[in-house]
N, C-alpha and C positions, 0 to 999 in steps of 0.2 A: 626570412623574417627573424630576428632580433628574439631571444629570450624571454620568455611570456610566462608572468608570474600572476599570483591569484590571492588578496585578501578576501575574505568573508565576515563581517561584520556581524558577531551573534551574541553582545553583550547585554542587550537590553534586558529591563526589567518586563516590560508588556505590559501593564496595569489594567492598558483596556480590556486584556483576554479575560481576567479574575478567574485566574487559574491556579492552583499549585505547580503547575506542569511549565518549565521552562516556555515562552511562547515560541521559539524556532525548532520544540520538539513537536509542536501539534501537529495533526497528521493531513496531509492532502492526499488524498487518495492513495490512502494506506503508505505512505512514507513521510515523514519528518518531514517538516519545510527546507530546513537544513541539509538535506541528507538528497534534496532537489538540485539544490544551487551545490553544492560538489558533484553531484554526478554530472551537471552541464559543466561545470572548468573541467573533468577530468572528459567529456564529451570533446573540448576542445583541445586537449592536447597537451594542457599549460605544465612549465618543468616544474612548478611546483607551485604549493597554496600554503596557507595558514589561517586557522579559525580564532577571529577574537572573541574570548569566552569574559562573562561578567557575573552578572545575575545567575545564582545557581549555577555555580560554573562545575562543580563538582558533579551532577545530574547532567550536564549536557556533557562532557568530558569521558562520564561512565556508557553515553551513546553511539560515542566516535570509538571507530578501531583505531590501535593503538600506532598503526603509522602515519597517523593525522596532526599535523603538529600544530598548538595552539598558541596564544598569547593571552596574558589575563591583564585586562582593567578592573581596576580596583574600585575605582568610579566611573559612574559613566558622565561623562562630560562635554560630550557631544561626537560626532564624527570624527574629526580631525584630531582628537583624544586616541581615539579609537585607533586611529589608524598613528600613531606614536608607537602605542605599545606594541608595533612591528618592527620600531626601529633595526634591532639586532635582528631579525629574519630576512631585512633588505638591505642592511650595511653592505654585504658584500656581492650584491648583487647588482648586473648590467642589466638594461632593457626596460621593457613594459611590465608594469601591472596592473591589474585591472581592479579594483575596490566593489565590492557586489552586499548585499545587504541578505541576513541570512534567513530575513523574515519575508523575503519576497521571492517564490518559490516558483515564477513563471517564466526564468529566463531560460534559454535556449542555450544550449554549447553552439547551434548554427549562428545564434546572434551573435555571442562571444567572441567567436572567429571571425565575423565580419568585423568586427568593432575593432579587434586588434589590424587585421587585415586597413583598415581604414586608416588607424594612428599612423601607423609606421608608414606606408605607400604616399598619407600625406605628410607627413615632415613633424606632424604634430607633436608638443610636447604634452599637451592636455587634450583629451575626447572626454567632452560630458554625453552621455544619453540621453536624449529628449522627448517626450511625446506632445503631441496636443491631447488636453481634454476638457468638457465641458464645464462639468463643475473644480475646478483648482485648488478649494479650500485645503489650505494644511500643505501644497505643494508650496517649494521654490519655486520664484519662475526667471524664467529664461529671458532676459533682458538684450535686443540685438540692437547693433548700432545701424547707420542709415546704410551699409553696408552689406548687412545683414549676419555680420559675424557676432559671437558673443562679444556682451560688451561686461555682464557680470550675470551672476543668480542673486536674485533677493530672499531671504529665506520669509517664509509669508509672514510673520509675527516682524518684521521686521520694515513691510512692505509699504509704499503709500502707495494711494489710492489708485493711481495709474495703473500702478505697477500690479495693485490687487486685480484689473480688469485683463490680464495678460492671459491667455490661455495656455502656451507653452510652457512645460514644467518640467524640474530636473527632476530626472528619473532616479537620483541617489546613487548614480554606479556610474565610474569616472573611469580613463584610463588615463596614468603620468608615466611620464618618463620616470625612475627611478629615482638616480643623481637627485636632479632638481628638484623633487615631490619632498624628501630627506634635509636638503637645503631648506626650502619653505615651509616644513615644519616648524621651525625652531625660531618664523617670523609671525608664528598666530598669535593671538591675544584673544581673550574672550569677553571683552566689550564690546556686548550689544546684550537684547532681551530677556536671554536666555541663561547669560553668564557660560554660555557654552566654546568650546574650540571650533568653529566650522570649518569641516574640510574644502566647504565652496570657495572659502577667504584664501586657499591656495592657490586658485585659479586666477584670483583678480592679483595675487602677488606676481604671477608666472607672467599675466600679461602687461603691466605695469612695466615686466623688465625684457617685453618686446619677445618674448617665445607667441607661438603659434597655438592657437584655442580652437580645436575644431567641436563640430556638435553630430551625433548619427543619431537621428527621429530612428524612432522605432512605436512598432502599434503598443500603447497603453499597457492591455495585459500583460505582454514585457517585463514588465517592473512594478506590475500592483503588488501594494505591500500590504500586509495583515497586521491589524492591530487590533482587531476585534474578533467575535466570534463569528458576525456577520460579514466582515473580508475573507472569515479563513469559510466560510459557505460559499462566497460568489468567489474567491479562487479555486475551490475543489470543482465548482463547475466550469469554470476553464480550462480547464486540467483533465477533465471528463471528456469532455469534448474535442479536444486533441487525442485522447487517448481513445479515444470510438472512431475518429474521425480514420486515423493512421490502420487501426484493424480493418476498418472498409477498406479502405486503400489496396487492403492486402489479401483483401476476399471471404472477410469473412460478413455475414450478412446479420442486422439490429432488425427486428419487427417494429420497435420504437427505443433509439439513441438516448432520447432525454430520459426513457426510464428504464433505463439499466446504468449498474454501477462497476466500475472496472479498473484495479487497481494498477499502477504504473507498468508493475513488472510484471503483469501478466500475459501469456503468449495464448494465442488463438489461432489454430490453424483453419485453411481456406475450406470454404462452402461446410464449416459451422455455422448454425443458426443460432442466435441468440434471442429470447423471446422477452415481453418486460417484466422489469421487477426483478431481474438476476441483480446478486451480487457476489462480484467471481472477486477473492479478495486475497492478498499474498503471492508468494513463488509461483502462483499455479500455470499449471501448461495443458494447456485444452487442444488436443487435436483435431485431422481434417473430419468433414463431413460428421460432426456431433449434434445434436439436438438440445439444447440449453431450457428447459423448459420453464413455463412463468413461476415464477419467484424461487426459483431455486437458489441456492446459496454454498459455495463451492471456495474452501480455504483451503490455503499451503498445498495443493494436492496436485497428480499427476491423470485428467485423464483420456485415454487411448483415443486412437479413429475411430469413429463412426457408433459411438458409446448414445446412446440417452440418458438424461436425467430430467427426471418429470417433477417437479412441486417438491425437490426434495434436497438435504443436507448434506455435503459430503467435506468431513476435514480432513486435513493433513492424513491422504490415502490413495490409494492406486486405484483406478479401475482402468481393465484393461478393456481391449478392440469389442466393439459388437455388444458388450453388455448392457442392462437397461436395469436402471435406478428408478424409485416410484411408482406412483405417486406419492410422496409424504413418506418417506423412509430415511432415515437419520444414518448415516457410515459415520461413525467417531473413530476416533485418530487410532491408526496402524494397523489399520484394516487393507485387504488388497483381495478387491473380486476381477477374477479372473476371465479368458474370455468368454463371450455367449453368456454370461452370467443374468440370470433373474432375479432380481430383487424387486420384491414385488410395495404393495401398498403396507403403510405400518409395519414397515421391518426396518428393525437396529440391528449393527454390526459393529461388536465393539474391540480392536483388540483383535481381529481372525483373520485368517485367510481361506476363501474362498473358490476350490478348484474351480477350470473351467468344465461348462455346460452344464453347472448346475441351479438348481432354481429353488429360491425361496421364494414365495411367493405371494405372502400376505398372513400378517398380525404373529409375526414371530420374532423372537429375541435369541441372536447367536454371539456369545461373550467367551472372548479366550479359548479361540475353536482353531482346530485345524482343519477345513472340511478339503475331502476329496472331488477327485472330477463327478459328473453324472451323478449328482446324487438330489433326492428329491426332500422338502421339508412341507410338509401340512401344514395348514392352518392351526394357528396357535401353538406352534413348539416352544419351547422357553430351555434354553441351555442355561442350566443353572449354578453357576461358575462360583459365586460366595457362600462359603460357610458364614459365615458372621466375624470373620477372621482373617480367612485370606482367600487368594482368587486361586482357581483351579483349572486345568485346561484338560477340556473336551477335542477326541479326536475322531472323526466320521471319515471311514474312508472313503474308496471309489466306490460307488453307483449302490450305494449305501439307501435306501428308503425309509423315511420318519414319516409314521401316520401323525393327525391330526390331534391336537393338544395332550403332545409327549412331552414329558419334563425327560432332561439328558441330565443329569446330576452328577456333577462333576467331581473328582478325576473319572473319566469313564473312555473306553474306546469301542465303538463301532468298525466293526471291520467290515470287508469287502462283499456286497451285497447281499449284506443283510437288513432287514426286515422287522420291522420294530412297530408293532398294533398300535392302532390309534388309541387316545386315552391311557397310555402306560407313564410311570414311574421309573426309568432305570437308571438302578443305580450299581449294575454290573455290566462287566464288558460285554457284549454280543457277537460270539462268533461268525466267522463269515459263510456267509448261507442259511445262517438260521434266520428262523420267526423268534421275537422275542414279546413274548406277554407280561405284563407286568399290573394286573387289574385286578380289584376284588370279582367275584365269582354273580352276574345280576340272580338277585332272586324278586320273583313277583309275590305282594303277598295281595292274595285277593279278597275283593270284599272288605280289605281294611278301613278304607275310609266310612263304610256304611256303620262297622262296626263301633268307630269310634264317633261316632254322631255328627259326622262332619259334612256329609253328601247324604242323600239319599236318594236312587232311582225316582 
C-alpha cells in the first residue's frame, strides 16, 4: 500500500457547545474528542498526520504533546480552507490522505484501514465516506448518477428540494490522492451560500477531469459529529457501548451495561463483576475475578485480582490482591492498601500505606501514615496529621493494636505490637510491647445530680 497520511480538522469555533472550552477538547468518555480521532489514525498505522488548529488554538496546542505537528487557520472558512493551510505538510509528500474531522470522535482506526485499503486496491483518486440516515438535515448529500457512482455532494443550504429528500450523506472525511488534492486546491472559489471554500467542490473538479470517485457507506455512528451538548451526550453513549461491549467480549461481566460508566482507557480483567452505577474513570487497571460494587467510583488507579470495593471511592491509588474496600470509604490519592487489606465502612485513607492483613474497619480516618502488616484499628481512630500548619506522618508498625476512638497525634511511632487503650490521646511513641494509656483517671461522683436539683429518686 502506498503512503498513508492523516489531516484532522480542529479549527472550529463550536458555538453550538457555549463553552469556554475549545469544542474538540470536550470529553467523550473521559478523553478529548480529539485525542479519539488520533488514537484511531495512529490505530491505523498512517506515516504521519497534522492537526489544523483555529479557534483557541493556543488551549488546544497546550493539549497536544509536543510531537503532534499542527497547522493554524487564521479564519475559518470552510473545509477546503482548512485543508490549504496543510499545504506545506503535503507538498512533499506521495500517496493517500485521508481528511477526518476532529469534532467527530467515532471513527475507528479499523474503518480507516479499510477506507485506505479501498482507495488504493480501487484505482481511486477520491473516497468520500458515506452513510444513510433518516433525518439529513444539516448533512451534504450524496448525489449518484443512473450508474450509481457519485455524480457530486450538495452541501444542504445549498440543496433543492430533490436533492433535500436524499438520504445519503457525506460523512465529512475524504480520502485524495495527494498530487491532485494540492492541484485542485488552487481551483476553489467560494461562491455559494456560505461564502465558504468547500472541500466537496474538489471532488466535482477531480471528476470533471475524468479521475475516479469511489464512495465506502459505513454505519452512521462512524462519523457523528458534536456540535452541541446534546451530540457530545448521544456520542459518549456510543462510545460506552463499544466500550462495555469489547470488556464482555473479553470476560468481564455488567449486571446492567447501560448503567455503568467506563472510560476508554480503562482495562478490566476476566470474571470481574461490574455492578450499576460504577464509574471506573482514567488509566485505571481493574484486575481478574474483582467485585465492582454499585456506585462505586474508581479514578487513575491500579486495582489487584480478586479485590472488592463496595459503594466506595478510590483515586489515583493501589489496592492490592484479596483486599475489600467499603461500604462508603473514600482512598484519596497515594494511598496503597496492601494485600488482605480491610477497609471497612466510613474509612478515609489519605496519603498512607497500608501493610498487608491489616484491617481498618469502620469510622476511622488514617492521613500520612505508614501502617504495618497485621495490625488492628477500632472504631473511631482519627490519625491526626495537621497541626494547623503542616502535615505530619504517623508510623504504626507490624501487628501493632489501636483501641477504639484513639487520636494518633502526629509525628508519632507505634512500634511492633503494641497496644494502645481505647479512648487515648497519644501523642508519644509507644514502645514495642507495651500498653499505652493515655486517659484522664473516670471518677464517679455520686448523688450529684440529686444534689444539684436536677433528678430526683
Amino acid at each position: 500500500m502506498s503512503n498513508c497520511y492523516g489531516l484532522i480538522l480542529a479549527a472550529g469555533e463550536g458555538k453550538r457547545m457555549k463553552s469556554n472550552l475549545p469544542k474538540v477538547l470536550h470529553r467523550v468518555c473521559g478523553k478529548p474528542m480529539l485525542f479519539h480521532v488520533i488514537d484511531a489514525l495512529k490505530g491505523a498505522n498512517v506515516d504521519d498526520f497534522i492537526v489544523v488548529v483555529g479557534h483557541k488554538a493556543d488551549i488546544v496546542r497546550a493539549h497536544l504533546k509536543e510531537n503532534i505537528k499542527t497547522a493554524y487557520q487564521d479564519r475559518q472558512l470552510g473545509t477546503g480552507h482548512a485543508v490549504m493551510c496543510c499545504s506545506d505538510f503535503l507538498k512533499d509528500k506521495d500517496g493517500t490522505v485521508i481528511v477526518l474531522a476532529g469534532d467527530a470522535p467515532l471513527i475507528t482506526a479499523e474503518t480507516i484501514s479499510n477506507v485506505f485499503k479501498f482507495h488504493v486496491d480501487g484505482g481511486y483518486k477520491v473516497t468520500v465516506l458515506t452513510g444513510d440516515v433518516e433525518n439529513p438535515t444539516g448533512f451534504g448529500r450524496i448525489v449518484r448518477d443512473q450508474n450509481g457512482n457519485i455524480e457530486k455532494i450538495v452541501e444542504h443550504k445549498d440543496a433543492n428540494q430533490d436533492e433535500l429528500n436524499i438520504k445519503e450523506v457525506n460523512s465529512g472525511i475524504y480520502c485524495f490522492d495527494i498530487k491532485l488534492l494540492l492541484e485542485s486546491l488552487n481551483k476553489l472559489d467560494n461562491n455559494n451560500a456560505q461564502g465558504e471554500y468547500y472541500l466537496t467542490d474538489v471532488i466535482e473538479i477531480l471528476k470533471k477531469q475524468g479521475h475516479k470517485v469511489g464512495a465506502y457507506k459505513v454505519d452512521f455512528t462512524e462519523f457523528m459529529g458534536v456540535n452541541s451538548r446534546i451530540q457530545l451526550a448521544e456520542a459518549s453513549e456510543v462510545m460506552r457501548r463499544r466500550i462495555v461491549k469489547k470488556l464482555m467480549d473479553e470476560g468481564v461481566t455488567f449486571i446492567d451495561p447501560n448503567n455503568t460508566y467506563i472510560d476508554s482507557e480503562v482495562k478490566i480483567g476476566r470474571d470481574t463483576i461490574i455492578y450499576p452505577g460504577c464509574v471506573i474513570e482514567g488509566n485505571t487497571e481493574i484486575g481478574e475475578e474483582c467485585i465492582i460494587g454499585p456506585n462505586s467510583r474508581i479514578v487513575n488507579s491500579k486495582i489487584h485480582n480478586g479485590v472488592e470495593v463496595q459503594s466506595s471511592v478510590v483515586l489515583d491509588s493501589i489496592v492490592y490482591d484479596n483486599a475489600t474496600v467499603g461500604p462508603f470509604a473514600y482512598i484519596r490519592p497515594e494511598s496503597e492498601i496492601g494485600k488482605n487489606v480491610k477497609i471497612g465502612d466510613f474509612v478515609e485513607i489519605k496519603k498512607s500505606k497500608i501493610g498487608d492483613d491489616t484491617k481498618v474497619s469502620h469510622l476511622t480516618y488514617i492521613g500520612d501514615a505508614e501502617v504495618g502488616r497485621g495490625c488492628n484499628f477500632g472504631c473511631g481512630t482519627v490519625v491526626v496529621n495537621y497541626d494547623g500548619t503542616n502535615k505530619h506522618k504517623t508510623i504504626v508498625k507490624d501487628h501493632a493494636f489501636i483501641g477504639c476512638n484513639t487520636n494518633l497525634v502526629a509525628p508519632v511511632v507505634v512500634e511492633e505490637n503494641a497496644y494502645i487503650a481505647a479512648g487515648s490521646t497519644i501523642t508519644e511513641n509507644v514502645p514495642s510491647g507495651a500498653l499505652a494509656i493515655a486517659r484522664a483517671k473516670q471518677v464517679n461522683k455520686e448523688g450529684w445530680l440529686e444534689k444539684k436539683g436536677i433528678w430526683k429518686k
